[in-house]
N, C-alpha and C positions, 0 to 999 in steps of 0.2 A: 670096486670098493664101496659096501655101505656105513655111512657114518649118520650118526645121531648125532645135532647139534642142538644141545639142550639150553633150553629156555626157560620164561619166568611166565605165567599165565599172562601176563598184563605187559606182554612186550609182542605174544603172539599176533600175528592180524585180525586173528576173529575176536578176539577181546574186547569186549564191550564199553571198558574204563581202561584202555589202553593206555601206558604210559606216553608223556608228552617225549621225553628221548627216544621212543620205539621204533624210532626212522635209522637209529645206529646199530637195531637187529636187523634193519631191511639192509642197509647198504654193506654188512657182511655177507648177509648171505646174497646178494647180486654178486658180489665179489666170489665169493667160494662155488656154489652151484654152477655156475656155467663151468668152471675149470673141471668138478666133479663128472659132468655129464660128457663133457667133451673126451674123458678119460675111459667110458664108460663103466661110471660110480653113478651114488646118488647119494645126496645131503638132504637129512631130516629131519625139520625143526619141531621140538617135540618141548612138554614141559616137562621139568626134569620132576615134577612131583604128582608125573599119570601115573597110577596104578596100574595101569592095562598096557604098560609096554613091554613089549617083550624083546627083550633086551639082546638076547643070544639073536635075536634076527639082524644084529649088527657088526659090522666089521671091526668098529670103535667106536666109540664116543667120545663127544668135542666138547668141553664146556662153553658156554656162548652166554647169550644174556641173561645168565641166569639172578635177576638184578633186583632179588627180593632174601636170598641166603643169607643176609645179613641178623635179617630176622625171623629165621627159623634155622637156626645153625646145626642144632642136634640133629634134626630133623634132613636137612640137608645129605651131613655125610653119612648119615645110615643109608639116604638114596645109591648116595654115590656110594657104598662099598658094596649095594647092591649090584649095582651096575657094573661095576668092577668083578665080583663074583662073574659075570654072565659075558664083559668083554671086555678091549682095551679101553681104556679112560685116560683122558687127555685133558690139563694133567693131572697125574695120577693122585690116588687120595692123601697119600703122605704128604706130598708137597701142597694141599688146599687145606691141609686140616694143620701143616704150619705157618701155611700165608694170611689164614685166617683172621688170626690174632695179631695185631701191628708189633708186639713183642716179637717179633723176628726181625725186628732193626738192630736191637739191643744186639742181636748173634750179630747179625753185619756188621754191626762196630766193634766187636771182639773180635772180627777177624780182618778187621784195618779198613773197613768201606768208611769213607766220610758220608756222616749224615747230619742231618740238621739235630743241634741240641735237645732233647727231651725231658720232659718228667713223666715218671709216671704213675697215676693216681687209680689207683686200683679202686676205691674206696673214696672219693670225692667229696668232702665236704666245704662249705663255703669258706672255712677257717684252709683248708687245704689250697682253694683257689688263688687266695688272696696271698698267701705266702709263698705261690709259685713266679709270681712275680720277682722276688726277692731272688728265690733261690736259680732262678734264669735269669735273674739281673737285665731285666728288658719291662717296659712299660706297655709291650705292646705284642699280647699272646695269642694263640690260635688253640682252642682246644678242641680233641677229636677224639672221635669212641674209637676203643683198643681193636672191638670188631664194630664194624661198618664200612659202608661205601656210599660215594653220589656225595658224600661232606654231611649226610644224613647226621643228624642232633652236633654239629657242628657249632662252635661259635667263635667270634674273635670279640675280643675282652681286652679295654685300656684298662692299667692302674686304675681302682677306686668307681668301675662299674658296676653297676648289681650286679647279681650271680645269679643266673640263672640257674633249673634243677638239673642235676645232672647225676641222673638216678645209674648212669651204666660205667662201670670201669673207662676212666679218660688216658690221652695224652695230653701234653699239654708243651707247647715248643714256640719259639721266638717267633713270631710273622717277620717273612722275608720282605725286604721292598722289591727287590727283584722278581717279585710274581707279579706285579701293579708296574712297574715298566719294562722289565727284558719277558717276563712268561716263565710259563716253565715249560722246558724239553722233557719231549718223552721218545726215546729210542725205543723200536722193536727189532726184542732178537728171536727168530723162527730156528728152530734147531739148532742153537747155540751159535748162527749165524747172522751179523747187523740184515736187518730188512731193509727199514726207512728211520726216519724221525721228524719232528714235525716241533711246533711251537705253538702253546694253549694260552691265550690270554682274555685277561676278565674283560666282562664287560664294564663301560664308565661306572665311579662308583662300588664296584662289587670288587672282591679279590677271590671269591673262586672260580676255578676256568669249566665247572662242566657245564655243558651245553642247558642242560636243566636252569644253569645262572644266569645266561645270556651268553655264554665263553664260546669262542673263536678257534679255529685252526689254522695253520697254513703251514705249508711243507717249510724241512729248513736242513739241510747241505750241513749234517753236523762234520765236525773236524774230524778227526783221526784220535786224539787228545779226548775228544767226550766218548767217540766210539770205544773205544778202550779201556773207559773207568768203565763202562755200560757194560763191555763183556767178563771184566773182571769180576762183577758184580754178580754175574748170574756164575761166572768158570766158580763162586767162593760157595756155591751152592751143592750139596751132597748128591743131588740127581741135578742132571741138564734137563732143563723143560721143554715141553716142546715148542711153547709159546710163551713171552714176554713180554712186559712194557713197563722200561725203568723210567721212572719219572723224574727228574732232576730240578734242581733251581740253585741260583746263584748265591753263595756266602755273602756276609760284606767283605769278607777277604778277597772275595773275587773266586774263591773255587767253586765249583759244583759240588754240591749236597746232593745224597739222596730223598727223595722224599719220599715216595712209597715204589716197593717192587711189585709190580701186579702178576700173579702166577693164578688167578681163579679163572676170574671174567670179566679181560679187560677187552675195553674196547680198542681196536686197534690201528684203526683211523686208513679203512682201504681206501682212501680218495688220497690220501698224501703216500701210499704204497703201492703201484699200480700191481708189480709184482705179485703182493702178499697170498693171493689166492696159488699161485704158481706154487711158489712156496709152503705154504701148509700143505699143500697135495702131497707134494715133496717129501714134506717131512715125515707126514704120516705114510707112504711109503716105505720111506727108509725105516719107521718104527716098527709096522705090520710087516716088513720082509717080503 
């Protein structure tokens, strides 16, 4: 099995301005590769936006770190439908081109997922900011682009702070305290099946957990109870992915929220899954037949 596992220029090794996270495209593909070769396959870390690939030279393709699509979106899935045209794609374009957009919470709460309270502000002005407080009845907001990743043009906002610009489509939703003492969980599900899960927490001071912020991992022994919201989560979804990672945080009621479903290019945390490479072989067998 040859597989394409597509990248961002600036996550590759030779990259000259390499991103500072670009050690979480190294430790997938340690993870993946050795299972690949042992199989005898091979795993191809490629940027998904070379012109000079020749795409049919592969069995599938993997989305991987490709951790720049936020800002060149169009651009993006025209690649990907190339690619798709020429072989399997993983996953496939329908489901990146509607996990894209964070408006695919609003469906998951039309069809019973609890998720963390939202607004949403297509059109963002500071009069808009200031009376999201009000209308979330919370002094203390988090707001995030509808498309983005990394917490990119992120911000958290008390009652009666300036406002910053926020020139792109926002959400805007209550800060949990439960990110700043319990973390948030994130389960991975591989072909519609629990992998691992793990527990991200900020660094002192900060309340986002990517690694980029200073944020932490450590494996964690989820229940049966979270496992369960997790697969219900992805079972409410029109195709089963072949890859996951529900990100969860704790209510003040004490239940677990969704916070975002990752179906592009999430990281998957293979030092808290030793499995995971096992498993994706796996799955992508089962998919390629």
């Amino acid at each position: 099995m040859r597989v394409a596992y597509l990248a961002s220029r600036l996550t590759l090794p030779a990259s000259p301005d390499r991103r500072f996270d670009a050690f979480e495209h190294d430790l997938m593909i340690d993870c993946l590769a050795p299972v690949f070769a042992a199989n005898g396959g091979s795993l191809t870390a490629l940027a998904w936006d070379d012109a000079n690939v020749d795409w049919s030279a592969f069995d599938a393709a993997l989305i991987g770190s490709t951790w720049d699509y936020q800002d060149n979106l169009k651009t993006f899935m025209a690649r990907l439908e190339n690619i798709e045209a020429h072989t399997a794609l993983f996953n496939s374009c329908a489901t990146v081109r509607w996990n894209s957009r964070k408006t695919y919470l609003r469906e998951l709460e039309s069809k019973g997922v609890q998720t963390v309270p939202t607004l949403w502000l297509d059109t963002p002005r500071e009069k808009d900011v200031q009376q999201a407080f009000d209308r979330l009845d919370n002094d203390d907001l988090v707001f995030k682009r509808q498309i983005g990743a990394n917490a990119e043009g992120q911000c958290r906002l008390h009652r009666g702070d300036p406002v910053p610009p926020m020139p792109e489509p926002m959400m805007a939703q209550p800060f949990l305290p439960s990110i700043q003492s319990e973390g948030e969980m994130s389960l991975i599900i591989i072909d519609g099946a629990f992998s691992h899960a793990l527990i991200k927490s900020a660094a002192a001071g900060e309340y986002r957990i990517q690694s980029s912020y200073g944020g932490s991992e450590r494996g964690h022994d989820a229940d049966q109870k979270d496992r369960a919201a997790a697969a219900a989560i992805v079972e409410a979804l029109d195709e089963t992915p072949l890859y996951a990672r529900v990100d969860m945080a704790r209510g003040d009621d004490g239940h677990m929220l969704l916070m975002e479903l990752e179906l592009i290019e999430p990281f998957l945390y293979p030092l808290q899954g030793p499995e995971l490479g096992a498993r994706l072989y796996a799955g992508l067998e089962n998919r390629l037949g």
